[in-house]
Structures are given as C-alpha cells and as structure tokens.
C-alpha positions as CSV (number, residue, x, y, z in Angstrom):
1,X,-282.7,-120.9,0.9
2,X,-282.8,-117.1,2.1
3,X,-279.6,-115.9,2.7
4,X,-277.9,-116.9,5.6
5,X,-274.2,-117.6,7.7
6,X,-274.0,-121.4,7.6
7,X,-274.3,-123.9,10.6
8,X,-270.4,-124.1,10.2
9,X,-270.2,-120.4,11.0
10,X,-272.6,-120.2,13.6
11,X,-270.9,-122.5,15.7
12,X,-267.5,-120.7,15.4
13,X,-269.2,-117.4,16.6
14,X,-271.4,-118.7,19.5
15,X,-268.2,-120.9,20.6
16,X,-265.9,-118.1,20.4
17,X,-268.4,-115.1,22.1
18,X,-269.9,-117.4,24.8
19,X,-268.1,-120.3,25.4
20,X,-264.3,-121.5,27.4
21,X,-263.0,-121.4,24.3
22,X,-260.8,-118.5,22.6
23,X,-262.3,-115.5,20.9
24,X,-263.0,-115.6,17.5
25,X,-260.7,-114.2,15.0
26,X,-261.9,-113.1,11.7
27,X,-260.6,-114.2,8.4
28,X,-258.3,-111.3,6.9
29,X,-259.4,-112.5,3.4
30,X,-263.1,-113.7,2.2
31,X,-264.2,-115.3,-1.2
32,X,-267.2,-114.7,-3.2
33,X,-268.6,-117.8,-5.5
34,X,-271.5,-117.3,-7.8
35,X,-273.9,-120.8,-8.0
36,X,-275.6,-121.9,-11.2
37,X,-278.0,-123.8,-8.6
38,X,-279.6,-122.1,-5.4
39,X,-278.2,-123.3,-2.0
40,X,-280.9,-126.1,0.1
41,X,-278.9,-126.3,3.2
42,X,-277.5,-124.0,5.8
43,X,-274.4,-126.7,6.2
44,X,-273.2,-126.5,2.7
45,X,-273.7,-124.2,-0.6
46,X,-274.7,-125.2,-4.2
47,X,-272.7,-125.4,-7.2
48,X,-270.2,-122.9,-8.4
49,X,-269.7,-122.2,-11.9
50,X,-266.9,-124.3,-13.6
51,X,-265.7,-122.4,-16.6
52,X,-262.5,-120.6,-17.6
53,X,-262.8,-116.9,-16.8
54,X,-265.0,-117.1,-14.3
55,X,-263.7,-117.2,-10.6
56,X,-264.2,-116.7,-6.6
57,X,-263.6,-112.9,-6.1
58,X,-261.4,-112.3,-2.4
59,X,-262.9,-109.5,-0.9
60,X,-260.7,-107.6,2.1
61,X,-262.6,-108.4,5.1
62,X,-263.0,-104.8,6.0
63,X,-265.8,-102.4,6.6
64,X,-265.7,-100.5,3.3
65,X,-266.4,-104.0,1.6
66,X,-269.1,-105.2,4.6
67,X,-270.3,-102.3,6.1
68,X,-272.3,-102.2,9.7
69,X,-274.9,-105.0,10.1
70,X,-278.3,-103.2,10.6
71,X,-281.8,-105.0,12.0
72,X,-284.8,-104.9,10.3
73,X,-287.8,-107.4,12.2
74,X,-286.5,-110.6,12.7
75,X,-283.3,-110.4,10.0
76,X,-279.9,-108.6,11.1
77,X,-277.9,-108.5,7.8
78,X,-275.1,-107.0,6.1
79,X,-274.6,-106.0,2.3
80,X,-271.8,-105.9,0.1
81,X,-270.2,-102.5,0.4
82,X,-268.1,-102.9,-3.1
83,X,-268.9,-103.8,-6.6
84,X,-267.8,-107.1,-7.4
85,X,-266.5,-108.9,-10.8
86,X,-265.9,-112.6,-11.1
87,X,-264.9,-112.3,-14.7
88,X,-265.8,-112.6,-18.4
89,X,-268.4,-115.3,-19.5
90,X,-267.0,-117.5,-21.8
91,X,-270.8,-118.4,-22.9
92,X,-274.2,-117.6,-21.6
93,X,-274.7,-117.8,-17.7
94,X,-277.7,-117.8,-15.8
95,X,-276.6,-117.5,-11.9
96,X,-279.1,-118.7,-9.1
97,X,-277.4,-118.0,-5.6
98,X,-273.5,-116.8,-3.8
99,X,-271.3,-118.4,-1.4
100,X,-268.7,-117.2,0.7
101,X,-265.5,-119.0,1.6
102,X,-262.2,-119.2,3.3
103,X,-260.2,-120.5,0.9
104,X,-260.0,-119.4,-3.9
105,X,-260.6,-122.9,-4.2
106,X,-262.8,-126.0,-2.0
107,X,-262.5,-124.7,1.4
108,X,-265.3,-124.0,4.4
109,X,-268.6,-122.3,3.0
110,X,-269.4,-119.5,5.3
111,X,-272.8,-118.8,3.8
112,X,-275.4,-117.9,0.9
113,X,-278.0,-118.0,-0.7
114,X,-280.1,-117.4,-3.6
115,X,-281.0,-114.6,-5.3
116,X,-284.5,-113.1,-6.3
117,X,-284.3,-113.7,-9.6
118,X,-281.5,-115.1,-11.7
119,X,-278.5,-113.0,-12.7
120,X,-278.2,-113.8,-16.2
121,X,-275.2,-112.8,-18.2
122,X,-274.9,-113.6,-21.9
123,X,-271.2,-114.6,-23.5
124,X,-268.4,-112.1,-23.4
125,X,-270.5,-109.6,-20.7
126,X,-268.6,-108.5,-17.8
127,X,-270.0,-110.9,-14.9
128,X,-270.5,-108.4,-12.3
129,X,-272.6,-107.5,-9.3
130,X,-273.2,-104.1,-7.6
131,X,-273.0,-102.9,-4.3
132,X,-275.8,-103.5,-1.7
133,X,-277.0,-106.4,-4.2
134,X,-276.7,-109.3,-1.8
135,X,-276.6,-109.8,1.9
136,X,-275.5,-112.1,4.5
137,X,-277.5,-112.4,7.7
138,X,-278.4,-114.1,11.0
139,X,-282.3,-114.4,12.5
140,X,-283.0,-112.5,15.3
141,X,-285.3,-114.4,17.2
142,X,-288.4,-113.1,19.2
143,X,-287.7,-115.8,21.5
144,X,-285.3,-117.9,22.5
145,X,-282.5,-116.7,20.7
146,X,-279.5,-114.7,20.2
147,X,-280.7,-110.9,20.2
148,X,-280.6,-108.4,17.4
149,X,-277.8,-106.2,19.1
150,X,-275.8,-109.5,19.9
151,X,-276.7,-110.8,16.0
152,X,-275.0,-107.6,14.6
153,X,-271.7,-107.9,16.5
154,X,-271.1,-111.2,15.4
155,X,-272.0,-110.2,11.9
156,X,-269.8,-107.6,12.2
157,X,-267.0,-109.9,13.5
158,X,-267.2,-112.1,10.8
159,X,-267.6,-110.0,7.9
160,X,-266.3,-106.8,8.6
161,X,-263.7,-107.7,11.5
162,X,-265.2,-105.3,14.1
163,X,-263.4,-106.4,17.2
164,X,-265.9,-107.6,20.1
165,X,-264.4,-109.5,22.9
166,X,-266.0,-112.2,24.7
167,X,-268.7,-110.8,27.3
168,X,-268.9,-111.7,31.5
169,X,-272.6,-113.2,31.4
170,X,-275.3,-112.4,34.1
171,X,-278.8,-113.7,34.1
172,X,-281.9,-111.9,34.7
173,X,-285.6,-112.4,34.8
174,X,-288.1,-110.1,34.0
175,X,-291.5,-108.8,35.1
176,X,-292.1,-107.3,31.3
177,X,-291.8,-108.9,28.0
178,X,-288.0,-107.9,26.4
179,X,-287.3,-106.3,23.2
180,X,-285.1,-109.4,21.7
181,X,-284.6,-107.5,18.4
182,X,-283.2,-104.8,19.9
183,X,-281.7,-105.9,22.5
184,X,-283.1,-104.1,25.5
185,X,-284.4,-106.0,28.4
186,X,-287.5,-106.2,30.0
187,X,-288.5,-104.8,33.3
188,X,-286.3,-106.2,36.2
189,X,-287.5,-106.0,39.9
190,X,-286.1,-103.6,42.2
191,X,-285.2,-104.7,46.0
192,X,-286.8,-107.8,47.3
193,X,-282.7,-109.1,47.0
194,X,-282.9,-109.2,43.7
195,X,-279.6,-109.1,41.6
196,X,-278.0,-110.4,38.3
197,X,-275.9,-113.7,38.7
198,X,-272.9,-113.6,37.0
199,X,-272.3,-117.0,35.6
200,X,-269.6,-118.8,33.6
201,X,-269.4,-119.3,29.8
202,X,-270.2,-123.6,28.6
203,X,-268.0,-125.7,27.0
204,X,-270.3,-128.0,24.4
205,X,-271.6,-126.5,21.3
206,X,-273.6,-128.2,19.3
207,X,-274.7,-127.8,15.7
208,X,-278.4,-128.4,15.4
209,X,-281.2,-128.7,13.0
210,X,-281.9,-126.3,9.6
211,X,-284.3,-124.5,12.2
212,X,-281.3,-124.1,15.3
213,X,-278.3,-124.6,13.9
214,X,-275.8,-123.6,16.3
215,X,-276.6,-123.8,20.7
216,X,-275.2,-124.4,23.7
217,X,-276.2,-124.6,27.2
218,X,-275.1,-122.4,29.9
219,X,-273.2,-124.5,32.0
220,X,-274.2,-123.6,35.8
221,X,-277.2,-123.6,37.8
222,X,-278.2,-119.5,38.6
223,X,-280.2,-119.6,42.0
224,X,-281.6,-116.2,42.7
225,X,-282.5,-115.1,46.3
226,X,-285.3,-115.5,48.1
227,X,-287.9,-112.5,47.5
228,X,-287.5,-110.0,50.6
229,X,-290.3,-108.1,49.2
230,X,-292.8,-108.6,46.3
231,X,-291.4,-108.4,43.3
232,X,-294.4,-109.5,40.9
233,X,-294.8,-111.6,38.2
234,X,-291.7,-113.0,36.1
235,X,-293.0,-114.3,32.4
236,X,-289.2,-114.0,31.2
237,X,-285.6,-114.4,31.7
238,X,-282.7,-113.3,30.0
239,X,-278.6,-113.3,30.2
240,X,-276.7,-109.6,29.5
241,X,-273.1,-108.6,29.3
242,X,-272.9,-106.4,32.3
243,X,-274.2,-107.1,35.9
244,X,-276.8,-103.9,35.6
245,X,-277.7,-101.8,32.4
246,X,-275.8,-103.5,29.7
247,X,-277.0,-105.4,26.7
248,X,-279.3,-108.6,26.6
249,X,-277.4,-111.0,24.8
250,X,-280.1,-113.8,24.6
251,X,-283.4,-114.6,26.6
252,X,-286.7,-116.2,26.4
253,X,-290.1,-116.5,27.8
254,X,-291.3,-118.9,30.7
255,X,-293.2,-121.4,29.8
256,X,-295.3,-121.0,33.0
257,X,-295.1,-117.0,34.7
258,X,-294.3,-117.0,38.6
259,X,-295.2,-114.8,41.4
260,X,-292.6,-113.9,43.6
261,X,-294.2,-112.6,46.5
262,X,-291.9,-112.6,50.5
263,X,-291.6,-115.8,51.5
264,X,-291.5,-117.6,48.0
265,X,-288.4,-119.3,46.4
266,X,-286.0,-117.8,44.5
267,X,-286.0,-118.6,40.8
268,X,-283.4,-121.5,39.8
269,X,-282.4,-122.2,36.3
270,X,-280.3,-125.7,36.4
271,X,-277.3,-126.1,34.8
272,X,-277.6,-126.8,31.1
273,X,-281.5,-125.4,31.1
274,X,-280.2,-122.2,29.5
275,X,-279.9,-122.2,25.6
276,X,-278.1,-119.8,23.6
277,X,-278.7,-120.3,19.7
278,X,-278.2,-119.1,16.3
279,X,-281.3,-119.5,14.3
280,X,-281.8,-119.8,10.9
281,X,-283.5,-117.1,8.6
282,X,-286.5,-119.1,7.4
C-alpha cells in the first residue's frame, strides 16, 4: 500500500472542513509504529513489532516535526521533519512499513504504509530513521476530487496543526478545463447573469471503497440563472471558498458539455449530485 491518511482520517477532515459539523482539531501529540508486515488496507495498518525495547515514538504535532505539505502530480504529501528512534533491537529486525496513531498503545491508525525496501536492523543497532525518509499523503485527483491546494491544508491540519477554518462554499461551472492539482479554476463566464451560488455545507459523510474512501454530497440543489447573453460551452463545474477569485476546493468534469446560449436554462445541480471526496493514493 503506498503511503497514505486512512479512511478513518479522511472522514474526520472532510466532515470537519465541509460539513455542519465542528471544525477539526488536531491531535497535540502523534505516534509513530514501525510494521514487520506492509499495510493492505487504507482502514487499518499492519503489524507492529512486539519486542522489549522497541516502541511507538510521540512526535509533537508541530511543523518542525511535519513541515508544509507540497504537491507533486497527483500526490500531496508531507515528510517527517525530525529524526526518529524507536529504540534498541533486542535481535535482528527487518521492518516493512509505519503507522501513525493517536494513542502509545492500540488506538486509531491515522495512516501508513510501506516502505521501498525493508529497513533492516541487526541486534543491539540503534533502530532509527532520518528525516524526510517517509511521508504521509492524500491523492489529488484530476477529477472529481478534493484539489491539491485543498489536499495540503488538510495535510497540514492533521500533521502539522496549521489552523484552517471551515470555508463558505460557492459553486461554479466552467467554460475551460480546471487545474485540480493546483487548485486554480477554470475559465468562468462573464455577464449573461452569471454568478457563484453560495451553498450550505452536508451533513452525511460516508466512508467508501479502497479507491474513495471518504465523500459526501453537497446537500442543496444550486440553480444558476438563465443565460442573459451567451456564455459558451460549460464541460466543468467546481465549488471554491470565496464567492469570486478564491480557491477551488473540489470539482469535476461533465459528463455531457452544454451550450448556454440566451434563452437556454440555467445549469442545476440537485441536491446530493455534488461529491466531495478523499481519494486514495493508488
């Protein structure tokens, strides 16, 4: 499994950012587990070493230990800003993957994944790992899903506890394909009546498949006005955090494009037809 948040995780952060519920608020504290076996599923981690000396390291959720999430294609990730030590091995270790948690012992998994090749460590070595040797991360989607600038504030959020409070959403529709990874729209018409509907955050969040494993729907129907003048073809819609300039949050491609020439009707999205998701990185 690449490394990843878990489904647990992503449906904290898109239930906190987007939905009636309250914001999110980071754990003060974060623990590092080292896996003897590689992590299959973005709902729960593998298994953790069980042998004296060898322990979860808490890490300070702070930016000098997880620095600024950066984008690179479809993967927005952050690296370990700190060396970290788990201990001495008591006898020869070969270690396949990470986890973090909330708690020294049991609690949530937060994410993982494996590593490239095995760390392997023989008796008595320090069991150690340097800084900018793993990462955690969150796909940015080309379509469909959460954008790259929206993917690194909730990274940030989580591991790193840069503040980000919960957006006012407006849709949009555009004329031009968006930039999802980085977060800048596409073309939006000018005139015709056209404007940005604010609308209000859902309630349901749902935890989906390895592929989509956190969504919800936006909860009411955005009815744009009729065209007062052309305003060309729309191929793709998308929701922002400000009711002009901004940044896209989320958006995705029509399945069918649309001429909106004076006289036609304005674009509806029904309630619940809007999905915001947390991908996997697959």
């Amino acid at each position: 499994m690449p490394s990843s948040i878990s489904g647990f995780l992503a449906s904290e952060l898109l239930a906190r950012a987007f939905s009636i519920f309250g914001e999110y608020e980071p754990l003060p504290t974060l623990y590092i587990g080292l896996l003897i076996t590689a992590p299959t599923s973005y709902f729960d981690g593998g298994d953790e070493v069980e042998q004296s000396g060898i322990s979860r390291m808490a890490i300070t959720n702070n930016l000098t230990n997880f620095p600024l999430a950066s984008t690179s294609g479809f993967v927005t990730q952050k690296v370990n800003g700190s060396p970290l030590s788990f201990g001495t091995a008591g006898s020869a270790l070969s270690f396949l993957g990470f986890g973090f948690y909330d708690s020294p012992t049991f609690g949530t998994w937060l994410g993982g994944g494996s590593f490239t090749v095995p760390l392997d460590f023989a008796s008595g070595a320090n069991v150690s790992i340097a800084a900018g040797s793993i990462a955690i991360a969150i796909n940015t989607a080309s379509v469909g899903g959460c954008s790259g600038f929206l993917c690194r504030r909730l990274l940030d959020l989580a591991f790193g506890s840069v503040a980000y409070a919960k957006p006012r959403i407006f849709g949009s529709y555009f004329t031009t394909a968006p930039n999802y990874i980085t977060g800048i729209g596409g073309v939006e018409p000018t005139g015709g009546s056209y404007t940005r509907i604010e609308t209000v955050n859902g309630a349901s969040i749902s935890t989906g498949s390895e592929q989509s494993f956190a969504s919800f729907p936006v909860a009411s129907p955005m009815l744009f006005a009729n065209p007062t003048a052309n305003q060309g073809t729309v191929i793709a819609g998308g929701i922002f955090d400000a009711a002009s300039g901004g940044n896209l949050l989320c958006g995705g491609n029509f399945a069918n494009s649309r001429i909106l020439s004076v006289g036609a009707s304005g674009v509806l999205f029904p309630a619940n037809s809007i999905q915001v998701r947390i991908l996997s990185v697959a």
